[in-house]
Legacy VTK file of the C-alpha trace (Angstrom):
# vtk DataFile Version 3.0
C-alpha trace
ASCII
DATASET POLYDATA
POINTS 119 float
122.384 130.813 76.013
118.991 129.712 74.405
116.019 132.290 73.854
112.932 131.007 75.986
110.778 132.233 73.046
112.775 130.283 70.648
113.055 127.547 72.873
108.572 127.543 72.783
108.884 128.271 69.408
111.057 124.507 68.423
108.245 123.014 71.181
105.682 124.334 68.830
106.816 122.678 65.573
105.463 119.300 65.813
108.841 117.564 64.022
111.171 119.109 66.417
109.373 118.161 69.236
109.326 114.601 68.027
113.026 114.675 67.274
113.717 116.077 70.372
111.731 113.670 71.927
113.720 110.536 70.566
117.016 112.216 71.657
115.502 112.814 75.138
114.861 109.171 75.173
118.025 107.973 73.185
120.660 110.386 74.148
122.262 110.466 71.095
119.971 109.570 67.337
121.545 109.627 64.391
119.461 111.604 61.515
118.790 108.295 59.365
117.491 106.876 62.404
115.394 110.242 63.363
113.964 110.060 59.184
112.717 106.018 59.808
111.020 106.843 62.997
109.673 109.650 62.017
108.441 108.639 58.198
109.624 111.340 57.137
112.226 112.201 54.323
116.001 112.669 55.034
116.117 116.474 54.185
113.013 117.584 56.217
114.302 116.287 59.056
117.953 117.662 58.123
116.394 121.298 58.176
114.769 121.000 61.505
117.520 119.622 63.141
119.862 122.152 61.415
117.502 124.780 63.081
117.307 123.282 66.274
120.843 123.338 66.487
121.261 127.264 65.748
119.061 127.875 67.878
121.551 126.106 70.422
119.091 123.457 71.589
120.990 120.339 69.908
125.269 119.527 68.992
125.703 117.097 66.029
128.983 115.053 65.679
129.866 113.066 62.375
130.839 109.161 62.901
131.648 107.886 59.287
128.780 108.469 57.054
126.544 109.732 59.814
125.393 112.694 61.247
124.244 111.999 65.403
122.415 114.986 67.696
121.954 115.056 71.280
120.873 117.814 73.456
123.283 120.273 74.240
124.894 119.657 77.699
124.691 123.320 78.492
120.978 123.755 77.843
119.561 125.526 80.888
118.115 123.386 83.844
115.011 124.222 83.039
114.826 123.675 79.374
115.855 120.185 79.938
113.230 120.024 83.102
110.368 120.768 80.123
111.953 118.249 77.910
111.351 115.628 80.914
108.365 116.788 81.228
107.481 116.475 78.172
109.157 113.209 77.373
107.268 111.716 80.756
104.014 113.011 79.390
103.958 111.831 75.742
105.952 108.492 75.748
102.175 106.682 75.790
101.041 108.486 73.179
100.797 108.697 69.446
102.728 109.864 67.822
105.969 109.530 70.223
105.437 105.754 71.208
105.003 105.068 67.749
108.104 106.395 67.029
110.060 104.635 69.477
108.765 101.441 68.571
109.402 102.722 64.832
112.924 103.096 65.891
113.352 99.443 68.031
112.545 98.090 64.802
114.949 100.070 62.206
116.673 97.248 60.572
120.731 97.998 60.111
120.830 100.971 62.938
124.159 102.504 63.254
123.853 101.535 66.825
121.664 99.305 69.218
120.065 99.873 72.487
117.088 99.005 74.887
113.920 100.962 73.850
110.129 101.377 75.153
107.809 99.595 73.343
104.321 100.607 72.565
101.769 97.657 74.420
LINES 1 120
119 0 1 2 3 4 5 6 7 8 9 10 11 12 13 14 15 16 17 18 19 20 21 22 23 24 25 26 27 28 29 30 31 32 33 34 35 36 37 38 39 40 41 42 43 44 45 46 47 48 49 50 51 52 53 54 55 56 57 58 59 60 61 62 63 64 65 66 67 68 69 70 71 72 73 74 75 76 77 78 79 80 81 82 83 84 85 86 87 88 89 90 91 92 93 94 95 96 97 98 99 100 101 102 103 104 105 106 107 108 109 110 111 112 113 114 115 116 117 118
C-alpha cells in the first residue's frame, strides 16, 4: 500500500499533480496526450509518471505505440477522496482547466471523449 508521506509528497510536485489531475478527469491518458496538455516535453513527463507509478499511485498499460496511466484501482479510499477533492477544487482554475481544454483540442488523440471546457 501507498506511503501517506509519499502520497503528499507526488501532491507537492506541481507536474504530478497536473497529471494526476487529467487522469482523475480522463480515467485513462495516454503520456503523448499528458506531454500536449501539459506543454511539456515527452521525457519530463515520462519521469514523473515513472515515479508516480513506483510509488504505487498510477498502472500504465501499452496499446501499440503508446504508453496509457490511470490511477491504481487499489489506491486507498482516501487517497482517491483527496484526488476528488482536489480535482473538484481546481477544474476552474489555471493551470488544470487549461489543460483540459489543451487536451479537447489535441489533434490525432489516440482516443476521443467528452471533456470540460474552460468558459
Amino acid at each position: 500500500m501507498p506511503h501517506a508521506h509519499r502520497f503528499f509528497q507526488a501532491l507537492a510536485d506541481p507536474t504530478r499533480l497536473r497529471c494526476l489531475m487529467l487522469m482523475v478527469a480522463e480515467d485513462e491518458v495516454c503520456v503523448c496526450e499528458m506531454a500536449h496538455a501539459l506543454g511539456e516535453i515527452q521525457p519530463k513527463v515520462s519521469r514523473h509518471l515513472a515515479a508516480l507509478r513506483a510509488a504505487g499511485f498510477v498502472l500504465d498499460r501499452r496499446e501499440a505505440q503508446w504508453m496509457y496511466y490511470r490511477l491504481h484501482p487499489e489506491l486507498p479510499a482516501w487517497m482517491r477522496d483527496i484526488l476528488l477533492a482536489c480535482q473538484r477544487a481546481l477544474i476552474d482554475q489555471t493551470p488544470f482547466c487549461a489543460d483540459r481544454a489543451a487536451l479537447a483540442d489535441m489533434p490525432n488523440r489516440p482516443q476521443k471523449g467528452a471533456f470540460y471546457r474552460c468558459a
